[in-house]
C-alpha positions as a Markdown table, in Angstrom:
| # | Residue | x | y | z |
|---|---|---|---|---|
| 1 | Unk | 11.0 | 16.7 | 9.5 |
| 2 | Unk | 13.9 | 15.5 | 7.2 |
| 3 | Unk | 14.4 | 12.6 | 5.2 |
| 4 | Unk | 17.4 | 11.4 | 3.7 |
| 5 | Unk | 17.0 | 9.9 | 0.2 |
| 6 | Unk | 19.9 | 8.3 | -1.8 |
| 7 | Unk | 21.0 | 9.7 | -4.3 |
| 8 | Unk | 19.7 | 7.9 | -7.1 |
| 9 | Unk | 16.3 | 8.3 | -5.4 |
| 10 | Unk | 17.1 | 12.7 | -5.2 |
| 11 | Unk | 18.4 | 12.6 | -9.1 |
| 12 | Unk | 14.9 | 11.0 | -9.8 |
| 13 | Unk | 12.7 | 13.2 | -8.0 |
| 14 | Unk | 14.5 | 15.7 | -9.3 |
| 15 | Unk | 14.1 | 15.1 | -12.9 |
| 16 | Unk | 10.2 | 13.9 | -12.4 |
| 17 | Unk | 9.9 | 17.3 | -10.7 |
| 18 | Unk | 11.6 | 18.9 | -13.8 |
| 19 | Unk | 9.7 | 16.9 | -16.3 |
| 20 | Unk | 6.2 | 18.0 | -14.3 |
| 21 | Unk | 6.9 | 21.3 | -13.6 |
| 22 | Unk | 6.7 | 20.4 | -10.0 |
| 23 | Unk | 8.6 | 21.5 | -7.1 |
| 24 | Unk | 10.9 | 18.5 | -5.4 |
| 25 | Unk | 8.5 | 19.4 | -2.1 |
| 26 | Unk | 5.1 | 18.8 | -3.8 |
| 27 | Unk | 6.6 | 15.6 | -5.0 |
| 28 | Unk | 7.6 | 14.5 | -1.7 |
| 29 | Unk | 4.6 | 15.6 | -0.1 |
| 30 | Unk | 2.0 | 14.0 | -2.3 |
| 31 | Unk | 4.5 | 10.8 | -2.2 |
| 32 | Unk | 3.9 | 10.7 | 2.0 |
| 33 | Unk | 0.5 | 11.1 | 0.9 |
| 34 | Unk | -0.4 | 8.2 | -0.9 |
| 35 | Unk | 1.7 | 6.2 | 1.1 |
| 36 | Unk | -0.3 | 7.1 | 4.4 |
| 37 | Unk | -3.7 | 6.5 | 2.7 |
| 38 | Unk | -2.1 | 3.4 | 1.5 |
| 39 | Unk | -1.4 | 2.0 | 5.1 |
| 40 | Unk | -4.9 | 3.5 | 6.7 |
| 41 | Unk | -6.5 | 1.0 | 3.9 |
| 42 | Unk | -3.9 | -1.8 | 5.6 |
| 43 | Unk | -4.8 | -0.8 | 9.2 |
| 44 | Unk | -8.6 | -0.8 | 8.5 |
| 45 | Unk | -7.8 | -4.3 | 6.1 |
| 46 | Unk | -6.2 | -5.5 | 8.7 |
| 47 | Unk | -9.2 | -4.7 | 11.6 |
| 48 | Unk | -12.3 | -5.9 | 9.8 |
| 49 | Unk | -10.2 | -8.7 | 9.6 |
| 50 | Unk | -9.5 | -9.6 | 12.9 |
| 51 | Unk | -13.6 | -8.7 | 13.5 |
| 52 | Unk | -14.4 | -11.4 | 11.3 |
| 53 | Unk | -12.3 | -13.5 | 13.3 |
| 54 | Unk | -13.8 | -12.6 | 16.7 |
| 55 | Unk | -17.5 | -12.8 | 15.2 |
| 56 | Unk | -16.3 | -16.7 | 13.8 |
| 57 | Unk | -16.3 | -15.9 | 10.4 |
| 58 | Unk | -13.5 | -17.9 | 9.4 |
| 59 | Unk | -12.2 | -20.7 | 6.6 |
| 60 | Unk | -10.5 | -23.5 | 7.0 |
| 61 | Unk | -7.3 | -24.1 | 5.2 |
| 62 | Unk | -9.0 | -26.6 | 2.9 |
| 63 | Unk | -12.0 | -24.1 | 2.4 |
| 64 | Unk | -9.4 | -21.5 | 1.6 |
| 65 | Unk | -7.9 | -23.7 | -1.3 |
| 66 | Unk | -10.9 | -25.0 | -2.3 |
| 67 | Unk | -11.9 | -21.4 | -2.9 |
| 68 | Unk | -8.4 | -20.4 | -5.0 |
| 69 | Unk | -9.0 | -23.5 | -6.8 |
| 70 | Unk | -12.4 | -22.6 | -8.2 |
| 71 | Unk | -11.5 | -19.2 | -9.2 |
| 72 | Unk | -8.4 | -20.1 | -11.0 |
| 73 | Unk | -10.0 | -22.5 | -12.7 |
| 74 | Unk | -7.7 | -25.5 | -11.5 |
């Protein structure tokens, strides 16, 4: 695989690598790391969700308000 970065985004990879003593790679590769664990937590977010929906455990809009309300203290 190859990915094409600007090149604003390679000059700063570059200099975090050079600043961490890090290879461009092991930047790039712990980068594509976080960013899949980030969208497993979106994918498994995203399906207890729709579970709660299925099982009926849902708010209505004025519940939903009604909520923000209290907990921002409005």
């Amino acid at each position: 695989m190859s990915v094409q970065l600007t090149l604003e985004q390679e000059t700063a990879v570059a200099q975090i690598a050079e600043v961490t003593e890090r290879t461009t790679d092991e930047l790039a590769q712990e980068a594509v790391d976080k960013f899949l664990h980030t969208q497993r937590e979106h994918q498994a977010a995203i399906e207890r969700s729709r579970a709660q929906i299925v099982a009926g455990q849902t708010l209505s809009h004025e519940e939903v308000f009604s909520n923000l309300k209290k907990r921002m203290g409005w």
